[in-house]
C-alpha positions, 0 to 999 in steps of 0.5 A: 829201331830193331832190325832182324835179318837172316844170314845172306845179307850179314855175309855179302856185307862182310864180303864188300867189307861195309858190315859197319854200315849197319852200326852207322845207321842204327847204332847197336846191331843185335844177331840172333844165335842162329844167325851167328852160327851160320857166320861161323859154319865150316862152309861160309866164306872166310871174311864172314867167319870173324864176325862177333 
């Protein structure tokens, strides 16, 4: 199963510490660029900055 997201729901994820309930559930999480690069923005929560 394939599954796309925006940001939003990767970064509260992270922020409640359950962003491995993803891999749980479907096994490989596969993100867009796009997506990672607003993880990683100056402006986002710290938590969600360590996301690879």
């Amino acid at each position: 199963m394939i599954i796309v997201s925006d940001t939003s729901p990767l970064n509260y994820l992270v922020l409640i510490g359950c962003v491995d309930v993803l891999e749980r559930l479907f096994g490989r999480v596969i993100i867009p660029e796009a997506v990672l690069n607003e993880l990683r923005h100056e402006k986002t929560p710290p938590a969600s900055e360590s996301v690879d």
